[in-house]
C-alpha positions in Angstrom: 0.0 0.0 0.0 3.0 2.4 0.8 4.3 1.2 -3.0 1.3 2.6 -4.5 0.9 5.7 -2.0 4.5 6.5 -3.3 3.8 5.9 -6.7 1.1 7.9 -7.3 2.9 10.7 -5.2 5.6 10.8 -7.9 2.6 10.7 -11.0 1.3 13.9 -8.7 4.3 15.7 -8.7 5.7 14.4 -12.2 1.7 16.1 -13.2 2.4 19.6 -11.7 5.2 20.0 -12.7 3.9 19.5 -16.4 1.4 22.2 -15.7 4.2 24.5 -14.1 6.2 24.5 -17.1 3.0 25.3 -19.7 1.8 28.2 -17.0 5.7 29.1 -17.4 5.8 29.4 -21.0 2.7 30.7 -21.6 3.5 33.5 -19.1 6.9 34.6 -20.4 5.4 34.9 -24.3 6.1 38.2 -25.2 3.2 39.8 -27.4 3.6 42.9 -30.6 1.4 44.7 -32.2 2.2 46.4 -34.9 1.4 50.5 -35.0 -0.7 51.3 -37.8 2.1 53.9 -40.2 1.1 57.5 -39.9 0.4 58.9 -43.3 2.9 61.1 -44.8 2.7 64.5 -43.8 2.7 65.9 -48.1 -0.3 63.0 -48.2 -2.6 65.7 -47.7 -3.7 68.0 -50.7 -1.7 71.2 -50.4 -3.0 74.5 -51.5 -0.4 76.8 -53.8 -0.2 79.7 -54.7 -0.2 81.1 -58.3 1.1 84.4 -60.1 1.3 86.0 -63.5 2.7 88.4 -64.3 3.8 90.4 -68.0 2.1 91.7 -70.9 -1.6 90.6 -72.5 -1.0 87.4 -73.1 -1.1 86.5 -69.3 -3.8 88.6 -69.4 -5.9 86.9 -71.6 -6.3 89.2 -74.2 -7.7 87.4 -77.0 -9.9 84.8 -75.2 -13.2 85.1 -76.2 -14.4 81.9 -74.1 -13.8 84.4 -71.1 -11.6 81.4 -69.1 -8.8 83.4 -68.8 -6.3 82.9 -71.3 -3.5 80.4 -70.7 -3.6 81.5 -67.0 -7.2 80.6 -66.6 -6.5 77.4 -67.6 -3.6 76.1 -66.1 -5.3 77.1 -63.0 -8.1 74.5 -63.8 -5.6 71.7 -64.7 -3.5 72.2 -61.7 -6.8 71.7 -59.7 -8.0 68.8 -61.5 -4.9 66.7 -59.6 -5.6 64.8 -56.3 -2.7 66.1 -54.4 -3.9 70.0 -54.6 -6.5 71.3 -52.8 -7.2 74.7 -54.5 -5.1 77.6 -56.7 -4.8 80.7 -55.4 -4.4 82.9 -58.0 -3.0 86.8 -58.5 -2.7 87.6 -62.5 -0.8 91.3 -62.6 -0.6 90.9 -66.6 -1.0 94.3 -68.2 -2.0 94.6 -71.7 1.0 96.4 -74.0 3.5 95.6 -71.3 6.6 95.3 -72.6 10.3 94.2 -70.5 10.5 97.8 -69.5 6.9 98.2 -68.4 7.3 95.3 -66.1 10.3 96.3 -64.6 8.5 99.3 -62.9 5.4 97.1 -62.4 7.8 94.9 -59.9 7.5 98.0 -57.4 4.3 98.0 -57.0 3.3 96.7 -53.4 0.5 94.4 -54.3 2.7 92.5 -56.8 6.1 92.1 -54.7 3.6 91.2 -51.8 1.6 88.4 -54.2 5.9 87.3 -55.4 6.6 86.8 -51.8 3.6 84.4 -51.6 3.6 82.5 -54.5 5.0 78.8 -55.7 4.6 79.4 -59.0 5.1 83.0 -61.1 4.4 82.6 -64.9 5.5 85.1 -66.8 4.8 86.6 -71.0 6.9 89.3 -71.9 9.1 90.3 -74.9 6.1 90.5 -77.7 5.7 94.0 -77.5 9.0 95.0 -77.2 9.4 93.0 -80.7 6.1 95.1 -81.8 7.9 98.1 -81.1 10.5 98.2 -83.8 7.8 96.5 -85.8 6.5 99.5 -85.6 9.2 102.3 -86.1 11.0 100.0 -88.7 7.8 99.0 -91.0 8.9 100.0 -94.3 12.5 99.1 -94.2 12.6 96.2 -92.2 16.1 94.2 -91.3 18.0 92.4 -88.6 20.0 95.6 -87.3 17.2 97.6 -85.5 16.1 94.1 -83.9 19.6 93.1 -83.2 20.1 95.9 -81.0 16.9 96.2 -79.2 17.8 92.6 -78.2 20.7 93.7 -76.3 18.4 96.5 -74.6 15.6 93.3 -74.1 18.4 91.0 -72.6 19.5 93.1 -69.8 16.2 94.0 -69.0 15.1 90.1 -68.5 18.1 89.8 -66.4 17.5 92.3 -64.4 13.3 91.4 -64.1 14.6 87.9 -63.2 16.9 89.0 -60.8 14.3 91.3 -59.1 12.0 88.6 -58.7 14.2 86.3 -57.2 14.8 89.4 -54.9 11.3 88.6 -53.3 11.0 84.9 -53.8 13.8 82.4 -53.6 12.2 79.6 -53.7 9.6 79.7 -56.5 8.9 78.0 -59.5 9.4 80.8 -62.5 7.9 79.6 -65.7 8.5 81.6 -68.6 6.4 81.2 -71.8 8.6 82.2 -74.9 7.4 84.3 -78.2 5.8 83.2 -81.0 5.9 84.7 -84.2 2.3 86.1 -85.1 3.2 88.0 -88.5 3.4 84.4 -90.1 0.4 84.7 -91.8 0.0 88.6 -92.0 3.2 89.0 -93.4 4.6 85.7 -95.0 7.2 87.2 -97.2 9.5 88.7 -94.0 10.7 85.0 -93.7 13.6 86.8 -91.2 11.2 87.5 -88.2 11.5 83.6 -87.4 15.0 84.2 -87.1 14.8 87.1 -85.1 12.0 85.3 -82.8 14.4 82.4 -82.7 17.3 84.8 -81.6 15.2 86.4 -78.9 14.0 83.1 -77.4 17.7 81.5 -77.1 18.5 84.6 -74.8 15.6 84.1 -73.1 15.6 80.3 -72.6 19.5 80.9 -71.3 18.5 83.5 -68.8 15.5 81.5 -67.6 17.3 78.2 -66.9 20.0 79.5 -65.4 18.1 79.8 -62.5 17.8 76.3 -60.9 13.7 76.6 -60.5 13.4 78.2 -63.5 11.1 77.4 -66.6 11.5 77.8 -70.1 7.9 76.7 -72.5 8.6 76.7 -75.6 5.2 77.8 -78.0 6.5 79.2 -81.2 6.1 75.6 -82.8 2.7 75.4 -81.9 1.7 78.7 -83.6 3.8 78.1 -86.8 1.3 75.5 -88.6 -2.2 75.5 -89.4 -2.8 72.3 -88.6 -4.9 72.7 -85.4 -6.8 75.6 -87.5 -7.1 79.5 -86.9 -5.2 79.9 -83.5 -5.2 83.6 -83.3 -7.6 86.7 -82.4 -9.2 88.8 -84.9 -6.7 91.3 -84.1 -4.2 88.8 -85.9 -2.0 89.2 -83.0 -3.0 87.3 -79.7 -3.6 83.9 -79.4 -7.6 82.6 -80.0 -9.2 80.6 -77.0 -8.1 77.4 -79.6 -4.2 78.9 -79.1 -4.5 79.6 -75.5 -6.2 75.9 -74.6 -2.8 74.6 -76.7 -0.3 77.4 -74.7 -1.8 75.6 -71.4 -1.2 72.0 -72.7 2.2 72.9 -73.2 3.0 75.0 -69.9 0.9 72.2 -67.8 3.1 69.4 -68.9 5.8 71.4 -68.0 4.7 72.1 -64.7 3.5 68.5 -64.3 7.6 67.7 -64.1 8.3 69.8 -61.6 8.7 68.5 -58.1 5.7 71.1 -56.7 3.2 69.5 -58.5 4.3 66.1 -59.8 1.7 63.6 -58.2 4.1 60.6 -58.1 5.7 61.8 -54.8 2.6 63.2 -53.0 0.4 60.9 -51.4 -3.2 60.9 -53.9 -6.9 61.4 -51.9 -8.9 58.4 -51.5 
């Protein structure tokens, strides 16, 4: 009787101590949970700020849809994508402003105030100082009086770039080049492509040698009649057709940049 007293003592014992070693391990099992990832703090749709400024094509001159030119539309695009919330806009385009114009324009308190603010300042200038000798050269037309004025136009750019960077740093600056609009009104002075062409290399070297700045190309676009009429009854401004095409061109531009490409901003659900 003591045999079996002593053996069932030991299955006892051998029995808790089974249990003692689950309780054990189950005790001593460590537990994680996993924190949910906080969204990125660029996942939320940003608002930016938008400027024009320049002559009448940044005014809209021309438009007879009433949307605003190319400004008016860009505007629209740039809201259409998930990762920006709304466009504030200031347009300070003046019609008949030309490089000379807009340098006195730049000290007006309501523009360097909207500069200060902005992400993105697009800028037309340059036509009307072309116009200009247009105008005073008409009947004996050649490279010379352009030539010169181009040295006048340069510094000025440089200087209206400069000022502008004065105020804002940081901004994207997207200039929108010249087009020749005598191309059809006056077919047989073949050498204002050149001279357009000339202008435009200045410009396009001024612009990008600022690291956020733009240059949009549009003289291509108003050089064939494929996509029909493109200009105004005043044979001179782009038509609502030429400025929906301008806006095309300067959106995809913008679409590259870092402020407003979507790839690296979180998108809404």
């Amino acid at each position: 009787m003591i045999r079996n007293f002593i053996v069932n003592s030991i299955i006892l014992l051998t029995m808790c101590g089974c249990q003692s070693d689950v309780s054990t391990s189950l005790s001593s099992k460590s537990v994680s949970l996993a924190l949910k990832n906080q969204p990125a703090e660029d996942f939320i749709p940003k608002t930016i700020n938008m400027v024009g400024i320049g002559d009448s094509l940044t005014k809209g001159v021309g438009d007879e849809a009433k949307l605003g030119g190319y400004f008016g539309r860009i505007t629209e695009k740039l809201e259409t994508q998930d990762n920006i919330k709304e466009v504030n806009v200031m347009n300070f385009g003046v019609k008949g402003h030309k490089t000379s114009n807009l340098q006195k324009k730049l000290k007006d308190k309501e523009v360097i105030n909207g500069i200060k603010e902005a992400d993105i300042i697009v800028m037309t200038i340059g036509g009307n100082d072309i116009m200009n000798v247009v105008r005073k050269n008409i009947f004996s037309l050649d490279f010379e009086p352009f030539r010169q004025e181009q040295k006048n136009y340069k510094k000025r750019f440089e200087s209206i770039l400069t000022t502008v960077r004065s105020y804002n740093p940081s901004a994207k600056i997207v200039y929108i080049g010249l087009y020749n609009p005598f191309k059809y009104m006056l077919p047989e002075i073949t050498e204002i492509d050149t001279i357009m062409e000339e202008w435009n290399n200045d410009s396009k070297e001024i612009i990008l040698s600022d690291v956020n700045g733009v240059f949009v190309s549009v003289s291509d676009i108003f050089s064939t009649t494929t996509n029909g009429k493109l200009l105004y009854k005043d044979e001179f401004h782009p038509n609502e057709i030429g400025y929906s095409l301008m806006a095309d061109r300067i959106y995809e531009s913008l679409k590259n940049t870092e402020l407003t490409n979507t790839d690296s901003i979180g998108r809404k659900e």
